[in-house]
C-alpha positions as CSV (number, residue, x, y, z in Angstrom):
1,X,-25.0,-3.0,4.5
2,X,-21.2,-2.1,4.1
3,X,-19.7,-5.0,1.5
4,X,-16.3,-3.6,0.2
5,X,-13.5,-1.9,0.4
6,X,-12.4,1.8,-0.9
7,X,-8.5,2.1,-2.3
8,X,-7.8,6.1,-3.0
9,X,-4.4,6.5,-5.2
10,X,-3.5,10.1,-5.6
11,X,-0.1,9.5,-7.7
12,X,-0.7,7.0,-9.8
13,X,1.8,4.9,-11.9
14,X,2.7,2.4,-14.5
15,X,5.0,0.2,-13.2
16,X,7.8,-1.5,-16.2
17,X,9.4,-4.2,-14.7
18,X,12.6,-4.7,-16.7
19,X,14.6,-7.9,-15.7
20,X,18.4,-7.8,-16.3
21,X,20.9,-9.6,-14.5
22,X,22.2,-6.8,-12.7
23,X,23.5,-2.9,-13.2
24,X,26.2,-2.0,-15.1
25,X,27.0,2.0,-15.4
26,X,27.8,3.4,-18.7
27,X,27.0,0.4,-20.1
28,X,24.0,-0.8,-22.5
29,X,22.3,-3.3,-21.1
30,X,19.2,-5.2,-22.5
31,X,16.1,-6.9,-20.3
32,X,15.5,-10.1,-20.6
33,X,12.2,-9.3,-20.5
34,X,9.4,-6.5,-19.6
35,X,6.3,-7.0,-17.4
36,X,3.8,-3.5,-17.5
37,X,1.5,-4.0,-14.0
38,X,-0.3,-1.5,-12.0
39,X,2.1,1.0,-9.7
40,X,0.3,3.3,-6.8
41,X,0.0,2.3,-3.1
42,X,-3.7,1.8,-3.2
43,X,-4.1,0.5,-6.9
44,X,-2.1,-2.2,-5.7
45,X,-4.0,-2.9,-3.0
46,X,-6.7,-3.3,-5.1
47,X,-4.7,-6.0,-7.2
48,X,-4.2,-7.9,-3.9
49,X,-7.9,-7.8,-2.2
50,X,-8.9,-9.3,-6.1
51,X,-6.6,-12.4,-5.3
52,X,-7.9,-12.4,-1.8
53,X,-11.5,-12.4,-3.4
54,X,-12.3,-9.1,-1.7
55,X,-14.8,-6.2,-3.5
56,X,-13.1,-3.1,-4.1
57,X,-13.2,-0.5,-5.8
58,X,-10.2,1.9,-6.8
59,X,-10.6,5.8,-6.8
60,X,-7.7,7.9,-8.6
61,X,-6.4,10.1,-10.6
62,X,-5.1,9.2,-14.4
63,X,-3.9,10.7,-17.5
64,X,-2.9,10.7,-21.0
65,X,-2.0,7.3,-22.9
66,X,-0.2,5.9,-19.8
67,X,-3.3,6.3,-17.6
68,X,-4.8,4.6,-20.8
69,X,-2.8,2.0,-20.5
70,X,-2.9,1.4,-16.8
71,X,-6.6,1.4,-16.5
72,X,-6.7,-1.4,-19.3
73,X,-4.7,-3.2,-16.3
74,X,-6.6,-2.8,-13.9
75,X,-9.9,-4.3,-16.2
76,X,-7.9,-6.9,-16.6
77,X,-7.4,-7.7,-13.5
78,X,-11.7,-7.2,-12.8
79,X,-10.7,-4.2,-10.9
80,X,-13.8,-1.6,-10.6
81,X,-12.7,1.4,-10.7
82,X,-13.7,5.5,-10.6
83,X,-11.2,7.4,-12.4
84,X,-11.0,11.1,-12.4
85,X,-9.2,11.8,-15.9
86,X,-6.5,14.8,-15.7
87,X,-4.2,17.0,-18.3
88,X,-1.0,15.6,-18.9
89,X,0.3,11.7,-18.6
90,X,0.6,9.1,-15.5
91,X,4.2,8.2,-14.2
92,X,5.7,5.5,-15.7
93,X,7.8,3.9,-13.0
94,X,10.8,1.9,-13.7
95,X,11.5,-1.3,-12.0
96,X,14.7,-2.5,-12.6
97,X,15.1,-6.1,-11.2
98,X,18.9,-7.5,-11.1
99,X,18.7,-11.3,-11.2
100,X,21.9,-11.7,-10.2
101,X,21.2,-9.5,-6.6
102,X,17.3,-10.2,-6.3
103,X,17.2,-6.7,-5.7
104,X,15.3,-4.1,-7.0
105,X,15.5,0.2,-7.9
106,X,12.7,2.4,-9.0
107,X,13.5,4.8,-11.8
108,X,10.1,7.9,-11.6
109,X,9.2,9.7,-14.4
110,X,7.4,12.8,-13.9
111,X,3.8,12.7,-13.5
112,X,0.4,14.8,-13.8
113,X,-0.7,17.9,-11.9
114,X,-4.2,18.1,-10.8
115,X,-6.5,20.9,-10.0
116,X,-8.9,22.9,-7.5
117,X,-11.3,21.6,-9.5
118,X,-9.6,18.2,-9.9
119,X,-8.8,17.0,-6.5
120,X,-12.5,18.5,-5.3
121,X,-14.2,16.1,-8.0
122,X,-11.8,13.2,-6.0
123,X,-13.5,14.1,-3.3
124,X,-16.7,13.8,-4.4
125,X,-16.1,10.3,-5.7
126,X,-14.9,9.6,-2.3
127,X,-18.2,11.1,-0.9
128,X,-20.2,9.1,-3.5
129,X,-18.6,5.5,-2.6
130,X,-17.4,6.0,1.1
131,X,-21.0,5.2,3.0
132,X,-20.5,0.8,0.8
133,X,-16.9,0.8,2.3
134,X,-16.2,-1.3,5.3
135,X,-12.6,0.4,5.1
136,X,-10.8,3.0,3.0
137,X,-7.0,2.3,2.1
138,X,-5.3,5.5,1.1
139,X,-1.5,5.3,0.2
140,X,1.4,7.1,-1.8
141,X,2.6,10.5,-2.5
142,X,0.2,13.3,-3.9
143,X,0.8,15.3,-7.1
144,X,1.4,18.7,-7.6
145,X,-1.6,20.6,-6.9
146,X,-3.5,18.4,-4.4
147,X,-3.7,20.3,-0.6
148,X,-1.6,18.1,2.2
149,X,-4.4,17.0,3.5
150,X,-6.0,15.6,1.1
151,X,-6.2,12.0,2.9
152,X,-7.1,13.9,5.9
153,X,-10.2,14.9,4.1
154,X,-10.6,11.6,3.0
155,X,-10.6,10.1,6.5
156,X,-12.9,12.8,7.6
157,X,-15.3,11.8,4.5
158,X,-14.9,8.1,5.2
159,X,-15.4,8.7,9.3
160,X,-18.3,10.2,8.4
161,X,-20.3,7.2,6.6
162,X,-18.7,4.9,9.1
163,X,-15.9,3.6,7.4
164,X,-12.4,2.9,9.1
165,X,-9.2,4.1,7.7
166,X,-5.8,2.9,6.9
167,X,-3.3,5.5,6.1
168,X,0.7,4.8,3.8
169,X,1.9,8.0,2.7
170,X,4.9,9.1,4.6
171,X,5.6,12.9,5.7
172,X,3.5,15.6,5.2
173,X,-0.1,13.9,3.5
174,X,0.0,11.9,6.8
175,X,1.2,14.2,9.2
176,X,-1.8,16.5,7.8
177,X,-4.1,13.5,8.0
178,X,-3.7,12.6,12.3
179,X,-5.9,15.4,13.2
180,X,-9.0,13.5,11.4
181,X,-7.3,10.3,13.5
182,X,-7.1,7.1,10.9
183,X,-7.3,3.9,12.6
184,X,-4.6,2.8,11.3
185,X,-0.8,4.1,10.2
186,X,1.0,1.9,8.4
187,X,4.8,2.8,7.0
188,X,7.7,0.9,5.9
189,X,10.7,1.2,8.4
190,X,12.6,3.9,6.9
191,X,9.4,6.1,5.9
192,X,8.3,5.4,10.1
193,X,11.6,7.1,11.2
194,X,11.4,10.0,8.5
195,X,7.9,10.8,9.1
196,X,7.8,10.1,13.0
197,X,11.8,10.4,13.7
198,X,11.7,7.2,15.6
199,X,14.1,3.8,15.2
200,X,15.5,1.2,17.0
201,X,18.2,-1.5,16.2
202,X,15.4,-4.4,16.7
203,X,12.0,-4.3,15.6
204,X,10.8,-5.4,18.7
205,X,12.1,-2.4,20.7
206,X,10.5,0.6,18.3
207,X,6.9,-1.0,20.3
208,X,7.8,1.3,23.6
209,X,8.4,4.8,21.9
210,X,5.7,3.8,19.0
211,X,3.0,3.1,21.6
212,X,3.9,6.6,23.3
213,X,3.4,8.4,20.2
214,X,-0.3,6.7,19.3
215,X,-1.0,8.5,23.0
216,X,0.4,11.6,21.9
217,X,-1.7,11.8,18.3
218,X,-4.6,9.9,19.6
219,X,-4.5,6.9,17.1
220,X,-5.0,3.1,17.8
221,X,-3.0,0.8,16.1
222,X,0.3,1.4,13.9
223,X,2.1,-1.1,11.6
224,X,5.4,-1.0,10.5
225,X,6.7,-3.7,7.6
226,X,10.7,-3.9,8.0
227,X,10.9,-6.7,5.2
228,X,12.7,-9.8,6.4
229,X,12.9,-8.7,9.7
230,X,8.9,-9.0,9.7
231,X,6.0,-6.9,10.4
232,X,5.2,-5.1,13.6
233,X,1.8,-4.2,14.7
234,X,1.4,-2.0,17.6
235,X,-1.4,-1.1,19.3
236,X,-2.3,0.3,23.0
237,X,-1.7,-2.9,25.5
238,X,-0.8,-5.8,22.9
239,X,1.9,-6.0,19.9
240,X,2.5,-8.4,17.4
241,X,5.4,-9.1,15.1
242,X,5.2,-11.6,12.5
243,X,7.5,-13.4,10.0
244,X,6.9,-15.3,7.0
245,X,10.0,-17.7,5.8
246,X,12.3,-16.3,3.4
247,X,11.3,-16.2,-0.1
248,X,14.1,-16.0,-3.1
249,X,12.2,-12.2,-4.8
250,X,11.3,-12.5,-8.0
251,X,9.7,-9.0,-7.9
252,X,9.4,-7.3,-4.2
253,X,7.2,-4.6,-5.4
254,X,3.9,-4.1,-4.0
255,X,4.9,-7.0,-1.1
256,X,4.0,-3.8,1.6
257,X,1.3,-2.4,0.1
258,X,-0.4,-6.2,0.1
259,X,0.1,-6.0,3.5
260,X,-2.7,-3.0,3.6
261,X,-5.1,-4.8,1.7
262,X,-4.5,-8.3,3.4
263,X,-5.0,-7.1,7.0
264,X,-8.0,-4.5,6.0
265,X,-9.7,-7.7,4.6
266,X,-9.2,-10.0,7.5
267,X,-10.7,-7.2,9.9
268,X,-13.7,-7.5,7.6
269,X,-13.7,-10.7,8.3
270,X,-13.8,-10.5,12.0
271,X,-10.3,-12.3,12.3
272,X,-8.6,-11.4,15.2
273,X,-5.7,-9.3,15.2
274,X,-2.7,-11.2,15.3
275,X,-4.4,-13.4,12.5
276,X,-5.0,-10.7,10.4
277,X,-1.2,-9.7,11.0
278,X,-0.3,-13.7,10.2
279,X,-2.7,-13.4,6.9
280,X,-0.7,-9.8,5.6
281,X,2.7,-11.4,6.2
282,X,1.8,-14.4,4.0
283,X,0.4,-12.3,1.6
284,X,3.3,-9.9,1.6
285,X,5.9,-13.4,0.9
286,X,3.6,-14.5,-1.7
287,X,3.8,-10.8,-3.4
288,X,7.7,-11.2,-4.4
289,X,7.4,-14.8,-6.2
290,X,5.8,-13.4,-8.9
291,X,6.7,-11.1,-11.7
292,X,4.1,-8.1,-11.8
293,X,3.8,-5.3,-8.9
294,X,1.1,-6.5,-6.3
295,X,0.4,-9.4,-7.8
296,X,-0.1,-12.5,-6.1
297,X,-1.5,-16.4,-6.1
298,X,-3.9,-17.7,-3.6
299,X,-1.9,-20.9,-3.5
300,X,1.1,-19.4,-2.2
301,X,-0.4,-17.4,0.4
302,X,-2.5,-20.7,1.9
303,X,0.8,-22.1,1.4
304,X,3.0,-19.9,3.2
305,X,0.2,-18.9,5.6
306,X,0.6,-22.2,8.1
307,X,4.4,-20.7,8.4
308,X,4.6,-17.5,9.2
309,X,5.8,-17.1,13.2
310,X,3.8,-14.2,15.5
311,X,5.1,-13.2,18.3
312,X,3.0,-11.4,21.2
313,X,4.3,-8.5,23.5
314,X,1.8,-7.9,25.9
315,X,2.2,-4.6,27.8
């Protein structure tokens, strides 16, 4: 019996959090202070489905004293994990939070490469925990050395043993991933219209030309999260958008990728589809009130849950 689900982080990442009350070029300027959390689309889906009381467990890459570092966050956190240990060191990614703006900017460092060798061993940890996953989350960019399709693989592994598939890496990993047809795309707004080419002035109108292309590549559902403006959720004869209330950001980090792990987990659950959609969006409001990347407090999103406004567009 299936009892969990699978996150799969290629590029994985540190992320500081440095808090300073806002940018000032040329200048020094000194945080107030620094939060280390986890960084990497599906690691921080796995920080979110622990809140949410979901099992997981979190495949990925990870290297050198960072990647040391980072798993010790993700024990903390009771996160079970596979790691497949590389040459060289895991990004650090700099959050820079300006108080002043609520707004935040990533600074990259470079990261690892991986393998023939590497990426295939991935694959056979994907191949070793895919057939206990109800669903596989897959997100972010891929290093250097991993094929394009490397989430298309890892659909076609998960299809295999059963398990569904939610797909968040823009341009080519998920381009290379629609022949093996994930059940779900899900992209912020500006990665939809560089990966797809598609955009609209209102959410609401991106539903006609998104629900041609699912015909076109043969897939069921796509979500798009467009921050304040909401979360649409399009699929072949209904579509949803929903909107939690405006929350003063603390830390907007991770508040999309919550949205994977939220709405995976309420599927599990045999929720219905526009209350999996209101259960992501009160996640994703509860993700920016606290401090780390990803993380959240189940009292905030029963809180905020109750609030959040769906709207259904029938075809």
């Amino acid at each position: 019996m299936k009892s969990m689900i699978l996150t799969v982080t290629a590029n994985a990442a540190l992320d500081r959090v440095l808090f300073i009350d806002h940018f000032e070029p040329t200048s020094v300027m000194r945080a107030e202070r620094m939060v280390d959390s986890v960084g990497g689309k599906g690691l921080d889906a796995s920080v979110v489905l622990q809140v949410l009381g979901a099992p997981n467990i979190a495949v990925s890459f990870m290297a050198g004293n960072t990647g040391q570092a980072l798993a010790a966050i993700l024990d903390s956190y009771g996160i079970q994990h596979d790691l497949v240990w590389v040459h060289g060191d895991t990004r650090t990614a700099n959050v820079l939070i300006e108080q002043d703006y609520h707004r935040l900017s990533h600074i990259m460092t470079v990261g690892y490469e991986v393998n023939e060798e590497e990426w295939r061993e991935f694959l056979r940890k994907i191949e070793q925990h895919a057939p206990h996953a109800d669903w596989v989350i897959m997100g972010g960019s891929l290093p250097k050395g991993c094929p394009d399709d490397l989430f298309g693989q890892v659909t076609h592994i998960a299809h295999q043993h059963g398990a569904k598939c939610l797909i968040d890496s823009p341009g080519k990993p998920m381009l290379a991933a629609l022949p093996h047809k994930p059940d779900i795309l899900k992209l912020n707004r500006s990665e939809f219209k560089a990966t797809f080419g598609l955009e609209a002035a209102a959410l609401k109108d991106l539903i006609t030309p998104v629900r041609e292309l699912m015909r076109v590549i043969g897939v069921d559902c796509v979500v798009i999260t467009a921050g304040e403006d909401g979360i649409l959720l399009v699929l072949p004869n209904t579509a949803y958008r929903a909107k939690a209330p405006q929350q003063v950001a603390v830390n907007a980090a991770g508040a999309g990728d919550s949205v994977s792990a939220a709405l995976t987990h309420a599927l599990t659950q045999q929720m219905s589809w526009e209350e999996s959609l209101r259960l992501s969006a009160a996640t994703s409001a509860a993700v920016v009130l606290t401090e780390g990347t990803a993380d959240c407090r189940m009292e905030d999103i029963q809180r905020l849950y109750p609030l959040v406004s769906v709207e259904c567009f029938n075809e």
